[in-house]
GUMAR-390500 format. One record per residue (C-alpha): residue number from 1; residue in one letter; x, y, z. Coordinates in steps of 0.05 Angstrom, whole numbers, plus 32768, in hexadecimal, padded with zeros to 4 digits. Layout:
BEGIN
<rec><resi>NUM</resi><resn>A</resn><u>X</u><v>Y</v><w>Z</w></rec>
...
***
This chain:
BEGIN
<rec><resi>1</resi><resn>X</resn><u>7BE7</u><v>8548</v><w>801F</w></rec>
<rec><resi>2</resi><resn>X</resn><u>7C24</u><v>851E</v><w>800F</w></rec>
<rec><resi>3</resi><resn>X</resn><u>7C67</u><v>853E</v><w>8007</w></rec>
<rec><resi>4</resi><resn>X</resn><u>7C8C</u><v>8527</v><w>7FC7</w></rec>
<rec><resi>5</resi><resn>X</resn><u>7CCD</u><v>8554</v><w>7FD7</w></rec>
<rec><resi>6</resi><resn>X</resn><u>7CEF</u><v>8511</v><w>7FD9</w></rec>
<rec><resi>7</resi><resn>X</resn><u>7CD5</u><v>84FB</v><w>7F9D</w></rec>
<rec><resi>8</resi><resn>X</resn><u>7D00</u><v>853B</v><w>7F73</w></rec>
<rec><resi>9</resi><resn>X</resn><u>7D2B</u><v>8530</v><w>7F37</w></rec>
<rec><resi>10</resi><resn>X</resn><u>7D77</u><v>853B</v><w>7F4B</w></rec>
<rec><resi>11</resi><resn>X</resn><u>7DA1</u><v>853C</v><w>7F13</w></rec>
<rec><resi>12</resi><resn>X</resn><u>7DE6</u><v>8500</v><w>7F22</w></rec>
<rec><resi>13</resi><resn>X</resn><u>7E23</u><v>852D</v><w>7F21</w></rec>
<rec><resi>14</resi><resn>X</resn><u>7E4A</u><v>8521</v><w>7EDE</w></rec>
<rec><resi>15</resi><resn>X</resn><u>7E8E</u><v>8508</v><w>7EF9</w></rec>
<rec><resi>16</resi><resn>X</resn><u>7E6B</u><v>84CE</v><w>7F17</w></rec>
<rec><resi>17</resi><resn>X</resn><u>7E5D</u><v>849E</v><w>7ECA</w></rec>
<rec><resi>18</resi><resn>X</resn><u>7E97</u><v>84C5</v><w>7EB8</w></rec>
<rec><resi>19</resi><resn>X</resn><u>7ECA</u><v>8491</v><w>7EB0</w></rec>
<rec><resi>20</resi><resn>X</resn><u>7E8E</u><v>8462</v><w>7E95</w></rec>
<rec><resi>21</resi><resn>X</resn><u>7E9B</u><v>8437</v><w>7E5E</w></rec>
<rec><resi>22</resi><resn>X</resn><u>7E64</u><v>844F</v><w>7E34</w></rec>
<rec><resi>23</resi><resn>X</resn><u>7E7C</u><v>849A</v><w>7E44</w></rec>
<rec><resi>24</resi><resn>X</resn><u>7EC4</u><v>848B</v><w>7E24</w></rec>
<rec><resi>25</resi><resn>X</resn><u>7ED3</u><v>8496</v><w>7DD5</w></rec>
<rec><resi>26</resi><resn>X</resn><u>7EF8</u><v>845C</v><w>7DAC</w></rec>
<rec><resi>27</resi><resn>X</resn><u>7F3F</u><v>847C</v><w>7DBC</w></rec>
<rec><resi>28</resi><resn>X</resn><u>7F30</u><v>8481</v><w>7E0D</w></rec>
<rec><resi>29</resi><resn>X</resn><u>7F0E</u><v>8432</v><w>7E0A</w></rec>
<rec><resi>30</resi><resn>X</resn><u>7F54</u><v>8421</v><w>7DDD</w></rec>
<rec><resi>31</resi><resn>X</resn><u>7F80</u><v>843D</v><w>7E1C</w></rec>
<rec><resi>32</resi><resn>X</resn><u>7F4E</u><v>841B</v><w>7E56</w></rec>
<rec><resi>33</resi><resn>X</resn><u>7F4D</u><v>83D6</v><w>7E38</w></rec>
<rec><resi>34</resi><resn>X</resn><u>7F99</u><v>83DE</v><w>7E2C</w></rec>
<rec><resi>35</resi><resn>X</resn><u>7FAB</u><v>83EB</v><w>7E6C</w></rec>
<rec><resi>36</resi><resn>X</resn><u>7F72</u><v>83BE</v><w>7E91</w></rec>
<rec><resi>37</resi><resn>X</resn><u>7F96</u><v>838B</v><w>7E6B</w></rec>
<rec><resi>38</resi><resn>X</resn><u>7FD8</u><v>839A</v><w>7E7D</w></rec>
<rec><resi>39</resi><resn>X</resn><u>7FCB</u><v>839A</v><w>7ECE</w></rec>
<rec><resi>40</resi><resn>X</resn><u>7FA7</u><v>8361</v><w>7EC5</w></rec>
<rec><resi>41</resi><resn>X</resn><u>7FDE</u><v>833D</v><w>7EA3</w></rec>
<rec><resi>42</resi><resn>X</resn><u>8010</u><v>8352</v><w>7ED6</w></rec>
<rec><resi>43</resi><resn>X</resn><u>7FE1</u><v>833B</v><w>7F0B</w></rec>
<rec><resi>44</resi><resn>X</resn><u>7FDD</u><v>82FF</v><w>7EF1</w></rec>
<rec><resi>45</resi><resn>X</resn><u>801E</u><v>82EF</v><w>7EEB</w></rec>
<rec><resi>46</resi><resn>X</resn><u>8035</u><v>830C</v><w>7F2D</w></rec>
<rec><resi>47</resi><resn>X</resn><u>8003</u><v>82D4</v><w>7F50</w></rec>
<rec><resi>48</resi><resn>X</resn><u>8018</u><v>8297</v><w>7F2B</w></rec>
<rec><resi>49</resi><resn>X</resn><u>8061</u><v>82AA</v><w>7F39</w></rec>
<rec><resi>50</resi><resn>X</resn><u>8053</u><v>82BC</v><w>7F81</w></rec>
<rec><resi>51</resi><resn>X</resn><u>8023</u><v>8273</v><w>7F87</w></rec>
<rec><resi>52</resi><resn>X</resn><u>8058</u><v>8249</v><w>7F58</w></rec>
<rec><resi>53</resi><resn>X</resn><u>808B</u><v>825D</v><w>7F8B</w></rec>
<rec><resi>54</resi><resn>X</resn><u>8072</u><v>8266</v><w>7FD5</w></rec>
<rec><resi>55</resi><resn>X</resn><u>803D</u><v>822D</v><w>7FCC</w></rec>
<rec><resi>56</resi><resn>X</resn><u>8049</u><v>81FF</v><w>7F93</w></rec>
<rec><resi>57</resi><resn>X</resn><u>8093</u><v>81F1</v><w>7F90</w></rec>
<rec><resi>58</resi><resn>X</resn><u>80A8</u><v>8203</v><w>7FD9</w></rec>
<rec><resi>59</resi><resn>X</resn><u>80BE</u><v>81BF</v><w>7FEC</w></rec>
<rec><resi>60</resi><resn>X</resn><u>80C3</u><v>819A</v><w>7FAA</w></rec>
<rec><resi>61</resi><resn>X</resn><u>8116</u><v>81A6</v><w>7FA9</w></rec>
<rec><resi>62</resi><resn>X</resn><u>8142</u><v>81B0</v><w>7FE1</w></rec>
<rec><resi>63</resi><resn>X</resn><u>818E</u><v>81D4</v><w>7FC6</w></rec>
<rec><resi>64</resi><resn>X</resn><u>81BD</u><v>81A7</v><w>7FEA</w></rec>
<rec><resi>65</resi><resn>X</resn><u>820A</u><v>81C9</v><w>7FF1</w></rec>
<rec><resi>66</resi><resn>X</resn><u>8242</u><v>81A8</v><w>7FC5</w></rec>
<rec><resi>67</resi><resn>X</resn><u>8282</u><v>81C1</v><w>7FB8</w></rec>
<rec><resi>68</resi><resn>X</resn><u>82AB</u><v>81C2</v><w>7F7D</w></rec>
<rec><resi>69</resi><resn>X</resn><u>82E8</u><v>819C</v><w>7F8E</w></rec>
<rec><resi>70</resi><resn>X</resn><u>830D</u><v>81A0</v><w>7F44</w></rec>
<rec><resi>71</resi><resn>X</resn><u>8318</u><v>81ED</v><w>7F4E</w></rec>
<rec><resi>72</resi><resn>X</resn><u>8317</u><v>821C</v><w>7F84</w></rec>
<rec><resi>73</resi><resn>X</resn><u>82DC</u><v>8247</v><w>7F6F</w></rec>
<rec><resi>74</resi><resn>X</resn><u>82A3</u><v>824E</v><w>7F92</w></rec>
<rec><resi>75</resi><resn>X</resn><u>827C</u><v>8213</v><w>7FAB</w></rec>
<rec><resi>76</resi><resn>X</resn><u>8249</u><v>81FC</v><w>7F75</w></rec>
<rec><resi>77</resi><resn>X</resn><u>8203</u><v>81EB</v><w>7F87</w></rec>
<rec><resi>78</resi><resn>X</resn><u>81D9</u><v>81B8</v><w>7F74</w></rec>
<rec><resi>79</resi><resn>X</resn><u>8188</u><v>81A3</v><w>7F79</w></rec>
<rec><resi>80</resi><resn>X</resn><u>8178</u><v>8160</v><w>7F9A</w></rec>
<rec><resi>81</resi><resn>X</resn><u>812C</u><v>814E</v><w>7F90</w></rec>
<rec><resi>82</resi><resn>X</resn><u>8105</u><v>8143</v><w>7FCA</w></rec>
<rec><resi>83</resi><resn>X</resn><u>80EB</u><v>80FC</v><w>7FD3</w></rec>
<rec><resi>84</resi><resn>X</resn><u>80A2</u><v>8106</v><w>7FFD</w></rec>
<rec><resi>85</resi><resn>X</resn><u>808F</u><v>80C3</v><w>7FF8</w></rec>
<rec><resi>86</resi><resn>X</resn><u>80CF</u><v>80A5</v><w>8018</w></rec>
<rec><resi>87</resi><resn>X</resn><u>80CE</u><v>80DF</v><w>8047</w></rec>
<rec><resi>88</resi><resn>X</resn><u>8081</u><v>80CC</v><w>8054</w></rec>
<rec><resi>89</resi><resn>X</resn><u>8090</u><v>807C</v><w>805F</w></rec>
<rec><resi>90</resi><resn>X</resn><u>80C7</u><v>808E</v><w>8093</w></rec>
<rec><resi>91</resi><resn>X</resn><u>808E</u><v>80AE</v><w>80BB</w></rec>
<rec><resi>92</resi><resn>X</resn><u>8072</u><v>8093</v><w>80F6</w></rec>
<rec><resi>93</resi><resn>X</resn><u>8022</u><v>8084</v><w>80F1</w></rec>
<rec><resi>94</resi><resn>X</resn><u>800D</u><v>80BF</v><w>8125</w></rec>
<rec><resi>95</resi><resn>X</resn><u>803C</u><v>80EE</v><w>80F7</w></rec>
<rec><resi>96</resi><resn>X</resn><u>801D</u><v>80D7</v><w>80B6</w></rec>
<rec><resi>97</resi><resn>X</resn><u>7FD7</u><v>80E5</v><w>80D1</w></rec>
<rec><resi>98</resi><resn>X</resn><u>7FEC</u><v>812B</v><w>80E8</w></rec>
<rec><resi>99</resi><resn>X</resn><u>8011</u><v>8134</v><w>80A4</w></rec>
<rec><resi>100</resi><resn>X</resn><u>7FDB</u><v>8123</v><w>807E</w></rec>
<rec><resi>101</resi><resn>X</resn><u>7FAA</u><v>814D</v><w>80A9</w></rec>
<rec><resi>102</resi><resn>X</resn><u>7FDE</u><v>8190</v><w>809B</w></rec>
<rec><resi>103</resi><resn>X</resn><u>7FDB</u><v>817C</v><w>8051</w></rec>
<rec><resi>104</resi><resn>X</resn><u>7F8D</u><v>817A</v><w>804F</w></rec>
<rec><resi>105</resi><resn>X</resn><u>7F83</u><v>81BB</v><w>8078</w></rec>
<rec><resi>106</resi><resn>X</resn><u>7FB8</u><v>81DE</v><w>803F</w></rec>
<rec><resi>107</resi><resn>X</resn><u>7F9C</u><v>81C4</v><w>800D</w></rec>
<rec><resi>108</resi><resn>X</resn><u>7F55</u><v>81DE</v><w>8021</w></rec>
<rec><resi>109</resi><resn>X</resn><u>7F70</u><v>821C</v><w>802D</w></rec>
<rec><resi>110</resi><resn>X</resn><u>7F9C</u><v>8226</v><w>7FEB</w></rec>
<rec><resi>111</resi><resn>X</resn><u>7F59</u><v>820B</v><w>7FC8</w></rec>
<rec><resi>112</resi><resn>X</resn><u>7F3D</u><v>8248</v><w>7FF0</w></rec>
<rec><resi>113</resi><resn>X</resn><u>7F6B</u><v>827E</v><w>7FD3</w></rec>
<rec><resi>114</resi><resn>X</resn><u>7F6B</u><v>8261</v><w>7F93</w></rec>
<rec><resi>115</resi><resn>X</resn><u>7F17</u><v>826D</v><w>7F94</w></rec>
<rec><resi>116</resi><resn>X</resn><u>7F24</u><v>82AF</v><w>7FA9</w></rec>
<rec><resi>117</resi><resn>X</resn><u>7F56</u><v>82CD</v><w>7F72</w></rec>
<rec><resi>118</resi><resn>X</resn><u>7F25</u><v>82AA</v><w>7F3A</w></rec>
<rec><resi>119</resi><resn>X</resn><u>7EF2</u><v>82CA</v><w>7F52</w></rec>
<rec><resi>120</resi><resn>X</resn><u>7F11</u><v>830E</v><w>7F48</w></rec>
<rec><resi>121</resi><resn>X</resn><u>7F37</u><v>82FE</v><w>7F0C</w></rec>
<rec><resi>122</resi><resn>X</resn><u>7EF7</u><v>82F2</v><w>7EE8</w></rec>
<rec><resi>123</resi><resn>X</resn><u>7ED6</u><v>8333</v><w>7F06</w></rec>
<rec><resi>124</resi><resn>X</resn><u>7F12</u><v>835C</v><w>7EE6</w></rec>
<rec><resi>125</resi><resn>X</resn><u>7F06</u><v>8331</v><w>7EA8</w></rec>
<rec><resi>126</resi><resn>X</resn><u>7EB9</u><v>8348</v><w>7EA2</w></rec>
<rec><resi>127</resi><resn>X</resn><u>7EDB</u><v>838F</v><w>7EB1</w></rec>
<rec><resi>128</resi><resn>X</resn><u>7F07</u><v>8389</v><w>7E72</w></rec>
<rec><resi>129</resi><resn>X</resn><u>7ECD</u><v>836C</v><w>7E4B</w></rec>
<rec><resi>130</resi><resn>X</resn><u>7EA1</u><v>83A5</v><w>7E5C</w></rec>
<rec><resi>131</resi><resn>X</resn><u>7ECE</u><v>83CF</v><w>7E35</w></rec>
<rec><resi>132</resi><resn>X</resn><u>7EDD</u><v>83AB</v><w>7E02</w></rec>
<rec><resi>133</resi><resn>X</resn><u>7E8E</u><v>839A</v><w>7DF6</w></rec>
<rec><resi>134</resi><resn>X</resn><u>7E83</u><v>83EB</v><w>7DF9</w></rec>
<rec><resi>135</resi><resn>X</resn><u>7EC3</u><v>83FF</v><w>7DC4</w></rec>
<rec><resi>136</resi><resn>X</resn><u>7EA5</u><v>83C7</v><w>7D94</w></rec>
<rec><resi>137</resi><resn>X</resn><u>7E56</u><v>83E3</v><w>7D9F</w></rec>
<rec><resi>138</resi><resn>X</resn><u>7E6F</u><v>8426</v><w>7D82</w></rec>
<rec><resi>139</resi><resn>X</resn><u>7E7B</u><v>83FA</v><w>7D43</w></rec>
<rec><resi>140</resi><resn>X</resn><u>7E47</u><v>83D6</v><w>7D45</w></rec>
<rec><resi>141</resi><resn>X</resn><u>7E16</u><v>8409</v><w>7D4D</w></rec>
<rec><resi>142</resi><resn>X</resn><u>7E31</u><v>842B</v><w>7D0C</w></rec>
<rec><resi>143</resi><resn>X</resn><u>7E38</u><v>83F2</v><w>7CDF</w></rec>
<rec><resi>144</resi><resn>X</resn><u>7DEA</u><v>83DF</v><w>7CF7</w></rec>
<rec><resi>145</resi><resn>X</resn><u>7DD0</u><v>8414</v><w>7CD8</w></rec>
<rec><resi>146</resi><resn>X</resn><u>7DE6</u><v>8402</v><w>7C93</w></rec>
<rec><resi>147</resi><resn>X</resn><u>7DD2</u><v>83BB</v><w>7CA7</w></rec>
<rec><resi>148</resi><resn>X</resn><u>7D87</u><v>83DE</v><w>7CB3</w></rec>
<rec><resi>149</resi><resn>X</resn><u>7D98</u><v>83FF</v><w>7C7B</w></rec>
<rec><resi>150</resi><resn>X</resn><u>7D9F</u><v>83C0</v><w>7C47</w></rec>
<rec><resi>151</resi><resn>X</resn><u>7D5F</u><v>83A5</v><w>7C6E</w></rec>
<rec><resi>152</resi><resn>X</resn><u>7D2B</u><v>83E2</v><w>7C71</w></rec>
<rec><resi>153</resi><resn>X</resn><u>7D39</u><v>8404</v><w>7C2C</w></rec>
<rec><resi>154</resi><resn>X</resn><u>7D20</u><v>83C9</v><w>7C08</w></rec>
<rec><resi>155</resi><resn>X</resn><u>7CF1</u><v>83AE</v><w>7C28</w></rec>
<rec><resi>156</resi><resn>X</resn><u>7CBC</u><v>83E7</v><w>7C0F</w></rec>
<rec><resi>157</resi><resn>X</resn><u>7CCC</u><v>83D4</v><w>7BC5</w></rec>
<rec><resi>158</resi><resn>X</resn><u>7CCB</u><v>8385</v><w>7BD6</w></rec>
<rec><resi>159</resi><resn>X</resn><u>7C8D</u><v>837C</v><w>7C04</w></rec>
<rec><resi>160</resi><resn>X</resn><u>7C50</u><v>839B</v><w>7BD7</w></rec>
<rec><resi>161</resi><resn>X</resn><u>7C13</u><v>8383</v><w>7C0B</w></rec>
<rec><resi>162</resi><resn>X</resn><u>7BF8</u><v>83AC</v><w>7C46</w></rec>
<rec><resi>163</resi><resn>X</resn><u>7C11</u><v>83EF</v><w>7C2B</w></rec>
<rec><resi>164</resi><resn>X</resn><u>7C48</u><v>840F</v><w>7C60</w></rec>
<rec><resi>165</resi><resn>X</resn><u>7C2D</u><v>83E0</v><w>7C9A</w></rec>
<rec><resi>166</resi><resn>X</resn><u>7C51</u><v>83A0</v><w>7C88</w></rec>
<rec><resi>167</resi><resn>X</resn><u>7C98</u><v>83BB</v><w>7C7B</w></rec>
<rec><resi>168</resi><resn>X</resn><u>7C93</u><v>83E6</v><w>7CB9</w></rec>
<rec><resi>169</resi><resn>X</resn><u>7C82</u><v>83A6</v><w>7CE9</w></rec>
<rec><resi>170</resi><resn>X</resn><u>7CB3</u><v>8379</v><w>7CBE</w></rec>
<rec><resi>171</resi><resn>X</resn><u>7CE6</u><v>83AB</v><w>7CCC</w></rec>
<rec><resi>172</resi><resn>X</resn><u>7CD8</u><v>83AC</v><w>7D14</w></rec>
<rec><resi>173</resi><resn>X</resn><u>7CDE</u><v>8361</v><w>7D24</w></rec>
<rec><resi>174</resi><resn>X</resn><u>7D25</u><v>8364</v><w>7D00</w></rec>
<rec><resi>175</resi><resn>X</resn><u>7D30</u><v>839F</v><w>7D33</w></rec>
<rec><resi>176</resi><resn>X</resn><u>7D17</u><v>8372</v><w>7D69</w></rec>
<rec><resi>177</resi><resn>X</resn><u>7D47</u><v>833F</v><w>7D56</w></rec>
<rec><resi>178</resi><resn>X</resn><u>7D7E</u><v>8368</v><w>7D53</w></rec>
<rec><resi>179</resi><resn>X</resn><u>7D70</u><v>8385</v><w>7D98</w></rec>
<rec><resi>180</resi><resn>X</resn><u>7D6A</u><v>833C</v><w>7DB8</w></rec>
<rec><resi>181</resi><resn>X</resn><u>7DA8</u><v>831E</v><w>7D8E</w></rec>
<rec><resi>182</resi><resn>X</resn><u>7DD6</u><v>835F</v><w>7D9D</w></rec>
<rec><resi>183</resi><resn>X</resn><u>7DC4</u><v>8360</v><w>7DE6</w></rec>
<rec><resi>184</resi><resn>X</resn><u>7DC8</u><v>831C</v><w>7DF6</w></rec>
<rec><resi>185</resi><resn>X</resn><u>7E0E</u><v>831E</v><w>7DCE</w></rec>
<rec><resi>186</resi><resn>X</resn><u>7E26</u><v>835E</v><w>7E01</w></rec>
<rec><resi>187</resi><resn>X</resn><u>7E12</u><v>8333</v><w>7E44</w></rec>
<rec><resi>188</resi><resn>X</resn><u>7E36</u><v>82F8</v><w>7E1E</w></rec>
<rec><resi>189</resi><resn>X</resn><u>7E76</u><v>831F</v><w>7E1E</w></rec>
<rec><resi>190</resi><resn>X</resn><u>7E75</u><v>8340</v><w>7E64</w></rec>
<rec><resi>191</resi><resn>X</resn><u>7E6F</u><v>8306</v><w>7E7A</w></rec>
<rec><resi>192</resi><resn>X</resn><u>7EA0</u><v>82E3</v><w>7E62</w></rec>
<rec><resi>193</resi><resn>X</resn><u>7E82</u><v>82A8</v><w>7E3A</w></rec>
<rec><resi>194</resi><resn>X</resn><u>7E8D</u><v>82BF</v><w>7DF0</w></rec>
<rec><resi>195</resi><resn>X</resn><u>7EC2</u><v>82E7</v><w>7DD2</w></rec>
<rec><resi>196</resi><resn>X</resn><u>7EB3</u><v>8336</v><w>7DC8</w></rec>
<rec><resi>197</resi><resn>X</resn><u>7EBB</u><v>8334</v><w>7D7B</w></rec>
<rec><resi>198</resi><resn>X</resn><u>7E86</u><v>82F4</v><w>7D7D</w></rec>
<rec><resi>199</resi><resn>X</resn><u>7E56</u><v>830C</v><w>7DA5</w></rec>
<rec><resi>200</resi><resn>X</resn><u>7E58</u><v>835C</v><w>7D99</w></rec>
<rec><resi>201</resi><resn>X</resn><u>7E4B</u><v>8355</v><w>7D49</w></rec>
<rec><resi>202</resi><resn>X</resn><u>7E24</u><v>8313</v><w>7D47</w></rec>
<rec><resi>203</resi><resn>X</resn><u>7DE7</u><v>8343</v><w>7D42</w></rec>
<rec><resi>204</resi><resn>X</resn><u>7DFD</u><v>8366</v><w>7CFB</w></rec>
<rec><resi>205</resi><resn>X</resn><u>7E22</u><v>8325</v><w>7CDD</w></rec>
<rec><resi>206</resi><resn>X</resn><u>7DDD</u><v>8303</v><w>7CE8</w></rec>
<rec><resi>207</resi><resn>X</resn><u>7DB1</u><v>832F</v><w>7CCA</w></rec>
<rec><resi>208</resi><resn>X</resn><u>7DDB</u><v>834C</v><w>7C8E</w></rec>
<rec><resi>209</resi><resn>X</resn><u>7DCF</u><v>8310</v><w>7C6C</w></rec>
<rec><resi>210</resi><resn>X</resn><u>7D86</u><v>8323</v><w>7C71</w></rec>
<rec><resi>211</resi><resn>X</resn><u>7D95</u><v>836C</v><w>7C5E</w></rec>
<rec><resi>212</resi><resn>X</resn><u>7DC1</u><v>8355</v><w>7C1B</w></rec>
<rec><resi>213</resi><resn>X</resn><u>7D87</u><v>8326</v><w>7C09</w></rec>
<rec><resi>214</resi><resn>X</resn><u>7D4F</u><v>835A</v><w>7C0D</w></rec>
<rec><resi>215</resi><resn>X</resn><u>7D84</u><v>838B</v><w>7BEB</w></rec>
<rec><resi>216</resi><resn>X</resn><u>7D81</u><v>8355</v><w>7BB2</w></rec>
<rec><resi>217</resi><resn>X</resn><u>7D37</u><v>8348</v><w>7BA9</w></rec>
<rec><resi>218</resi><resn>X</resn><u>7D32</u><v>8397</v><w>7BA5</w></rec>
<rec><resi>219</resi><resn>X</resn><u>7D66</u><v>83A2</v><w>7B6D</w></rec>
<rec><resi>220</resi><resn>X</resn><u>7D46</u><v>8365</v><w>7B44</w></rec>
<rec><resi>221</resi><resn>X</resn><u>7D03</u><v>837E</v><w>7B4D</w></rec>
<rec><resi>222</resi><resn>X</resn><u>7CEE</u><v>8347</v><w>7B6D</w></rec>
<rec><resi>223</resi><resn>X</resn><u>7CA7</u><v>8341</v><w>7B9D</w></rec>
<rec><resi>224</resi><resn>X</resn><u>7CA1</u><v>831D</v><w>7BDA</w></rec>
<rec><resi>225</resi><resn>X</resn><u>7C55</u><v>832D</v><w>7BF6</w></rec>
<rec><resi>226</resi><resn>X</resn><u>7C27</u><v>8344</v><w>7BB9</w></rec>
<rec><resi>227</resi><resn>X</resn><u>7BE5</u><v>8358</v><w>7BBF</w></rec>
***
């Protein structure tokens, strides 16, 4: 005797695929990807500004004092560039060895960071285009069906051979291709390689073509298999 207690059926408790993006209706997926996009902005900008100004330009100007002389205001200030070659030449050889070793060691570690905050701006980029994948498959899902439509109504007028056999495997395999384009389009967009409009309705813009086509052999009477 084996004990399958283990093995039971426990039902997932229903706040947990909650806040899932294919559990959210057009106008909650509208508000998400807004306001994904919006932190994501802001946290974009908020690292270059903080890396343009602690790391990239922290020694590339020096604010030297001079005073106005023609009036007795405040004294003005000015910005002097900072020559690092001359100040490099001046160096002895042990000092330019340890300078360049200090330059080398940030550099590596600057590389480092910048790794890091790629990495995780392209995760909250797949984030964004999870959503934006799921708000256009409600679409897409819709306007399919009249693209099945246009395909599978004619199709028993058109294809006279094999009785109800032929359509019904003919209108699998354009199923099957649907399935492979439209998937292959979603992972396309979460990841990042294609845009979401692009890859989300590649499926329907490829085959209603097909479906007006068939559409048009039906309404001219015209016969593709014949006994």
């Amino acid at each position: 005797m084996i004990p399958l207690t283990g093995f039971d059926l426990q039902r997932s408790e229903e706040g947990i695929f909650k806040s899932g993006p294919a559990m959210l209706n057009i106008s909650q997926l509208t508000f998400t990807i807004d306001s994904l996009n919006n932190i994501y902005n802001q946290k974009l900008n908020n690292e270059f500004k903080e890396f343009k100004n602690k790391k990239l330009y922290a020694v590339s100007n020096v604010i030297a004092h001079k005073p106005d002389l023609a009036s007795k205001s405040e004294p003005k200030y000015h910005i002097r560039k900072f020559d690092t070659k001359a100040l490099f030449d001046s160096l002895p050889v042990t000092e330019k060895q340890m300078v360049l070793g200090r330059a080398i060691a940030s550099l590596k570690e600057e590389i480092s960071i910048l790794f890091e905050k790629n990495e995780s701006q392209h995760y909250e980029i797949r984030a964004i285009r999870r959503y934006e994948a799921e708000w256009n498959k409600k679409l897409t899902m819709s306007f399919a069906c009249l693209v099945f439509f246009f395909i599978g109504a004619p199709l028993g007028a058109i294809i006279r051979k094999g009785g109800l056999g032929t359509p019904a495997v003919i209108s699998i395999f354009f199923f099957v291709v649907y399935y492979v384009i439209s998937i292959s389009g979603q992972k396309l967009v979460e990841e990042d390689v294609v845009g979401t409009f692009a890859g989300m309705w590649a499926a329907s813009y490829i085959l209603l073509p097909i479906g007006v086509f068939l559409t048009y052999k039906a309404t001219t009477d015209s016969v593709i298999f014949e006994h």
